[in-house]
C-alpha positions as CSV (number, residue, x, y, z in Angstrom):
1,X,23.8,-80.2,77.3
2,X,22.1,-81.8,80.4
3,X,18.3,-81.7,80.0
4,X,16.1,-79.9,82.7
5,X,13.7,-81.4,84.6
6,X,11.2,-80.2,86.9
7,X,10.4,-82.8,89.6
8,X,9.8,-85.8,87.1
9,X,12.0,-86.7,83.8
10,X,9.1,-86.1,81.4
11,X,8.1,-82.7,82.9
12,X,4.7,-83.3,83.2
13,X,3.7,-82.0,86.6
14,X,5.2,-78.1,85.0
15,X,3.1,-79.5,81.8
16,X,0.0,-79.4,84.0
17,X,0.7,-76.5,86.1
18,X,1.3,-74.5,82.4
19,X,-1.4,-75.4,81.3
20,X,-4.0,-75.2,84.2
21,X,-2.4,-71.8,84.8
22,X,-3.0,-70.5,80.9
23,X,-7.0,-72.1,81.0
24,X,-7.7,-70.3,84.2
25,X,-6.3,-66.9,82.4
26,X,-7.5,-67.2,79.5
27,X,-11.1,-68.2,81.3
28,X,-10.9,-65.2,83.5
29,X,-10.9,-63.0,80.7
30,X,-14.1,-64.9,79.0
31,X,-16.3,-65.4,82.0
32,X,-15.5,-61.7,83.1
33,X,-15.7,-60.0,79.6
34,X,-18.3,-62.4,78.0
35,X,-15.8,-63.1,75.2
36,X,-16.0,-65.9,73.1
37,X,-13.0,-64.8,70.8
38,X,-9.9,-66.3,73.5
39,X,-11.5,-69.7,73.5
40,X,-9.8,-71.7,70.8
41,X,-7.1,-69.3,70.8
42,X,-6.0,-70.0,74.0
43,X,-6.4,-74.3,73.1
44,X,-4.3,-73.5,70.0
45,X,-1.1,-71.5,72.0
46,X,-1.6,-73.9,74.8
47,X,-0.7,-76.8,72.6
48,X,2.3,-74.5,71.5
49,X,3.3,-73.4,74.4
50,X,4.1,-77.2,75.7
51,X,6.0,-78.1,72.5
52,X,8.4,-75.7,72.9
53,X,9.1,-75.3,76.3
54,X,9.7,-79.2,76.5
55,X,11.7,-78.8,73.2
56,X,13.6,-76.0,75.1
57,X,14.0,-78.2,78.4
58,X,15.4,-81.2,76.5
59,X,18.5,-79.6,75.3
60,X,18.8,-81.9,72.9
61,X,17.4,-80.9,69.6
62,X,17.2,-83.4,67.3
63,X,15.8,-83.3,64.1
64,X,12.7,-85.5,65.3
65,X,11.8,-83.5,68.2
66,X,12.4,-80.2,66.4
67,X,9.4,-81.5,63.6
68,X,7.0,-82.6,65.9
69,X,7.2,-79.0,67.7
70,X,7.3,-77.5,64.4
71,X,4.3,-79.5,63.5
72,X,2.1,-78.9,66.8
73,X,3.0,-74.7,66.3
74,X,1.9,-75.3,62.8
75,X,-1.1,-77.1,63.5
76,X,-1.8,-75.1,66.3
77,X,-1.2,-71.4,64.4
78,X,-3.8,-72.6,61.8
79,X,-6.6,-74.2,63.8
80,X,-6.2,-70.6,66.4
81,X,-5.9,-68.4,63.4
82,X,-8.8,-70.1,60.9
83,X,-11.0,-70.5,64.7
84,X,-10.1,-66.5,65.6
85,X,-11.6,-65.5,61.8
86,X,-14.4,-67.8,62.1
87,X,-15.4,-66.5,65.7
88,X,-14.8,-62.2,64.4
89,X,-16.8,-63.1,61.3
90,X,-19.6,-64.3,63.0
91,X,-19.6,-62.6,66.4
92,X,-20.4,-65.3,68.9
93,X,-19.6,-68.6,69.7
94,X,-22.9,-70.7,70.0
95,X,-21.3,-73.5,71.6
96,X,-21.9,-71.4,74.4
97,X,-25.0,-70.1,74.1
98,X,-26.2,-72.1,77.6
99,X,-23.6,-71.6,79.6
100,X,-22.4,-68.0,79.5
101,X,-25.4,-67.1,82.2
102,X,-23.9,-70.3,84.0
103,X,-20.7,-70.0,85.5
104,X,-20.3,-73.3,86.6
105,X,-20.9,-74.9,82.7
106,X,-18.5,-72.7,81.2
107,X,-15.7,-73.6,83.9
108,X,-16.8,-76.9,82.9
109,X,-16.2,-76.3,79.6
110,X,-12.7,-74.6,80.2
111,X,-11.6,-77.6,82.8
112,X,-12.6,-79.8,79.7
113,X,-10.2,-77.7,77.5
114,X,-7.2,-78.0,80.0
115,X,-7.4,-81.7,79.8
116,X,-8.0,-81.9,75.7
117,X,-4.7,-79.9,75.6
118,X,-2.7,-82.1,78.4
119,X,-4.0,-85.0,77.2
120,X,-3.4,-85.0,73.1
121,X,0.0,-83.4,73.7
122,X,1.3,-86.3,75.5
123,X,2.7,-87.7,72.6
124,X,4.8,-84.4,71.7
125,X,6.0,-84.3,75.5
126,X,7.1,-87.8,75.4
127,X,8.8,-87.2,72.1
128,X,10.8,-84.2,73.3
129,X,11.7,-86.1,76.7
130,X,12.8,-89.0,75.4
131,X,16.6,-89.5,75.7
132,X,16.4,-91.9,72.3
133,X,16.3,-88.8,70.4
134,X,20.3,-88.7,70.6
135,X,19.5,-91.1,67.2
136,X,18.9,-88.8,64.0
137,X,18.1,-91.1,62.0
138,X,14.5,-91.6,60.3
139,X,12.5,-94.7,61.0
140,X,9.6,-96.4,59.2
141,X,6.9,-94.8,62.3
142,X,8.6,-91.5,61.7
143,X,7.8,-91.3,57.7
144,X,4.6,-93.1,57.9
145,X,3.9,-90.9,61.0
146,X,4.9,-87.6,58.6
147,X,2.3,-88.4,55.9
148,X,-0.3,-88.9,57.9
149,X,0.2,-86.3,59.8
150,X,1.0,-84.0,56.6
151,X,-2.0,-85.9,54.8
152,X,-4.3,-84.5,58.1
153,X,-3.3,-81.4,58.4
154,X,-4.3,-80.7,54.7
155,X,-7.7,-82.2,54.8
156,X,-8.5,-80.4,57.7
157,X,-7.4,-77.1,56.7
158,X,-9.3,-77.5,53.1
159,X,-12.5,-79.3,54.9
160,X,-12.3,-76.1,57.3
161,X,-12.3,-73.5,54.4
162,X,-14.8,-75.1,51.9
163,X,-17.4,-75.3,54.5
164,X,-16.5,-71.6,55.7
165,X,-16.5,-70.6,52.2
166,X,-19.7,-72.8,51.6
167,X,-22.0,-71.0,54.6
168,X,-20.3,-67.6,53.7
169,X,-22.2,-67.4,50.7
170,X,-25.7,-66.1,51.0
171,X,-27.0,-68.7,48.3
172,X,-26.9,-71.3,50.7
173,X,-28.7,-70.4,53.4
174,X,-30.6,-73.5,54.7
175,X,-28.7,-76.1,53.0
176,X,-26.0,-78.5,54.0
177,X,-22.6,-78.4,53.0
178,X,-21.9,-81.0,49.9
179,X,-19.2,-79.0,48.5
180,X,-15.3,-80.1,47.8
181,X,-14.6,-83.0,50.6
182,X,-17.9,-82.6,51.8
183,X,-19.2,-84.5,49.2
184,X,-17.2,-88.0,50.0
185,X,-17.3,-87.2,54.0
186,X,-19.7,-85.8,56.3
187,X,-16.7,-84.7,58.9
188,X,-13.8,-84.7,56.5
189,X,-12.4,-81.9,59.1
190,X,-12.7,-84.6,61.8
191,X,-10.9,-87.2,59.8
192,X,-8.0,-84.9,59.3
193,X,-7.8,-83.8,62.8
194,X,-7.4,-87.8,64.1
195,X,-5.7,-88.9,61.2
196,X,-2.7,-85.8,61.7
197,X,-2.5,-86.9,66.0
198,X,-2.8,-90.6,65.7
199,X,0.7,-89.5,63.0
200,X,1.7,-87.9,65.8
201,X,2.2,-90.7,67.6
202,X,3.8,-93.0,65.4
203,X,6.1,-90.5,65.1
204,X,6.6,-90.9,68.9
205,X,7.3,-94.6,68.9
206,X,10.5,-94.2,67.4
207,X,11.8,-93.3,70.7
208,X,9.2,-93.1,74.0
209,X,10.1,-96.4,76.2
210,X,8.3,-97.8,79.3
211,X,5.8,-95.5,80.7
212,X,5.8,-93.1,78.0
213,X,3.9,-95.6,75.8
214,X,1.2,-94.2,77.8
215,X,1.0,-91.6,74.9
216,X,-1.4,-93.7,72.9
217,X,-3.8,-91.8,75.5
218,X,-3.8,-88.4,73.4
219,X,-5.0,-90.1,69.5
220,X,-7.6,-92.4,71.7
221,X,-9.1,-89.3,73.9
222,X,-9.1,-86.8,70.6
223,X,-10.9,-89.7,68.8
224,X,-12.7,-91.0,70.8
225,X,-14.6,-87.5,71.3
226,X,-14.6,-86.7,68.0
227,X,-16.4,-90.0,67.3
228,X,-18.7,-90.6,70.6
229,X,-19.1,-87.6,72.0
230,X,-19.0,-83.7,71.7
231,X,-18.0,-83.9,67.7
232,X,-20.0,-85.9,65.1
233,X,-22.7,-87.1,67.4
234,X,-23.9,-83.5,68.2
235,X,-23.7,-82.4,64.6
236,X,-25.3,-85.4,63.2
237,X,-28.3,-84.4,65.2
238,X,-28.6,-81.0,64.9
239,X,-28.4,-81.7,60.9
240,X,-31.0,-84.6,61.3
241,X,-33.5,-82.2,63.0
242,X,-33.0,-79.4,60.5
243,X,-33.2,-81.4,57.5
244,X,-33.9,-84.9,58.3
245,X,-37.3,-84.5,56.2
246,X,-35.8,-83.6,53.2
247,X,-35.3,-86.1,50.8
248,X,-31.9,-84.9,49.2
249,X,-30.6,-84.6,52.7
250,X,-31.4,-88.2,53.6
251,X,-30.0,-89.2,50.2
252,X,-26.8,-87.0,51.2
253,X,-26.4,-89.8,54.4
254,X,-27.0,-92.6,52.9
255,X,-24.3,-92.2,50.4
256,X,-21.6,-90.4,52.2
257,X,-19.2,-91.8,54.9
258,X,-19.4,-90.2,58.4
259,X,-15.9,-90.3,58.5
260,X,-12.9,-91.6,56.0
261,X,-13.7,-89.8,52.9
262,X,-15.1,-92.5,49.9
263,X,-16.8,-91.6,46.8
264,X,-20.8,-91.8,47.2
265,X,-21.1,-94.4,44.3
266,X,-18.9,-96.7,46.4
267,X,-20.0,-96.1,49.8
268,X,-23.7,-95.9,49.0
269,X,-23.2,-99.8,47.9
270,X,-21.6,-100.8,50.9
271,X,-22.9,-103.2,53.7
272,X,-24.4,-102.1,56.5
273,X,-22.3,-104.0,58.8
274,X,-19.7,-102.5,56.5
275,X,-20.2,-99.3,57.3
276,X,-21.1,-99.6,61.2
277,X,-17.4,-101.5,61.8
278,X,-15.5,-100.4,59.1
279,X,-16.4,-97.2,57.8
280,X,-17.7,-95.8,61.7
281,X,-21.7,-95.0,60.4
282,X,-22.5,-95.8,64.1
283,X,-26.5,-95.8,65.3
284,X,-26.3,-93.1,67.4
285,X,-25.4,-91.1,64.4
286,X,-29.2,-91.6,62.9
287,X,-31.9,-89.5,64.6
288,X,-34.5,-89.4,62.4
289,X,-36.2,-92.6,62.0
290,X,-36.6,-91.5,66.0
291,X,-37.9,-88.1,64.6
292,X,-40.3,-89.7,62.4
293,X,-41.6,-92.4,64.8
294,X,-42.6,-89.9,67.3
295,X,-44.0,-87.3,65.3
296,X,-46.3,-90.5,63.7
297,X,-46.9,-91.6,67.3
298,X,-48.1,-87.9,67.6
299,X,-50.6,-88.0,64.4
300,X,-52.0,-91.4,65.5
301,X,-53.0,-90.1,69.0
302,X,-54.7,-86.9,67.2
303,X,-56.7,-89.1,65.0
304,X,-57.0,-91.9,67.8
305,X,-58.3,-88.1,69.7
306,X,-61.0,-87.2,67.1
307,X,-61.8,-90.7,66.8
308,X,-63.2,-90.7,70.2
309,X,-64.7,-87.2,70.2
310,X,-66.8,-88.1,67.5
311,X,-68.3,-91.3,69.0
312,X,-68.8,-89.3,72.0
């Protein structure tokens, strides 16, 4: 069968439009209602959504593009569902604490959510609009592509449910989680979420050609976040502020990875440099030697203060 396009071959202006069109929705409902529980529901079906209806529009069906749509629905039925639970256990969503009262943040943070969605399921589109796909056959991207993305999946979803589990328990109130793949990574739920889209797209380069290499967009943007911007850096220091003067804490980051999870004996030893370019223990990711300098900056000018009281 002929496949159907909409304006361009890899549908991606009807991509956009879906997707703009489900975030406003979906953001309608939260701004007017003041309800938290759509957010990552509607990110979850929105990533759905695409996968099919470019499955749908190639006509094609081949066994690649049919497992990469059934592995963006799966990923995306888990993160919604396990996000939905999370966010009706607890009652609110705190990300959003500053900007329900601010109409102009949380578009912002909805207009951000279009683009994660367009942006990481570039790959999929491609995949599902490429006209290579006529070839069944596997290739060496497609299995190591599978693994990974079957080895990301898993440590997300585990990572997810240990630290849900973990904070669910009343014995742990004010402490960290250290428990199951939190004890060889600080953001093993990070680690599986890149490792499972950079899959993804090897799975892709069995087939995309020309301009559709521009897939290699959606892995960099998703982990390049993750890494620099709204994931482990804003974590790292709210987790540096809370426990940054306990010992066991500090002991806790200076033997696990940030990322790629190692056993503590192994990463403790490692170089510094090591761990900065290797193993992604970035600076940015350290806040409380800043914590401590100021707060001794503060008890020098108290005594440098009673100091000069006295002699007065």
């Amino acid at each position: 069968m002929k496949p159907i396009h909409f304006v361009d071959p890899n549908n991606l202006l009807l991509c956009a439009i879906i997707t703009a069109a489900m975030q406003i929705f979906f953001f309608g409902i939260a701004a007017t209602f003041r309800f938290d529980k759509v957010t990552d529901f509607a990110g979850g079906t929105n990533f759905m959504v695409l996968a099919l209806m470019t499955l749908l529009l190639a006509q094609t069906f081949s066994v690649r593009q049919i497992l990469v749509t059934a592995f963006v629905c799966a990923w995306g039925i888990r993160l919604s569902g396990y996000l939905l639970y999370r966010i009706i256990k607890i009652g609110e969503d705190k990300r959003f604490d500053d900007k329900r009262d601010n109409l102009c943040a949380f578009a912002g943070f909805w207009t951000f959510q279009a683009i994660w969605v367009f942006t990481v399921s570039l790959p999929v589109i491609f995949t599902n609009c490429s006209y290579s796909n006529v070839n069944n056959y596997f290739t060496v991207q497609d299995i190591v592509g599978i693994s990974m993305y079957g080895l990301g999946l898993l440590t997300e979803t585990f990572a997810d449910f240990q630290k849900f589990n973990f904070r669910d328990n009343p014995a742990n109130n004010g402490k960290w989680c250290d428990y199951g793949l939190w004890k060889w990574s600080r953001h093993p739920n990070y680690f599986g979420e890149i490792l499972l889209w950079w899959g993804m797209f090897l799975i892709s380069t069995s087939v995309i050609q020309g301009g559709q290499w521009a897939g290699i967009i959606g892995p960099v943007f998703i982990t390049s976040i993750l890494l620099f911007l709204s994931g482990i850096p804003l974590l790292e220091k709210k987790s540096d502020e809370r426990y940054g003067k306990v010992e066991a804490y500090r002991e806790y980051k200076r033997s696990t990875s940030p990322l790629v999870p190692l056993p503590p004996y192994f990463y403790g030893r490692l170089p510094d440099a090591v761990k900065c370019f290797v193993c992604c223990e970035f600076p940015l990711y350290n806040t409380m030697d800043e914590a401590d300098e100021d707060e001794l900056e503060v008890k020098v000018d108290e005594v440098n203060g009673k100091a000069r009281a006295n002699s007065a």
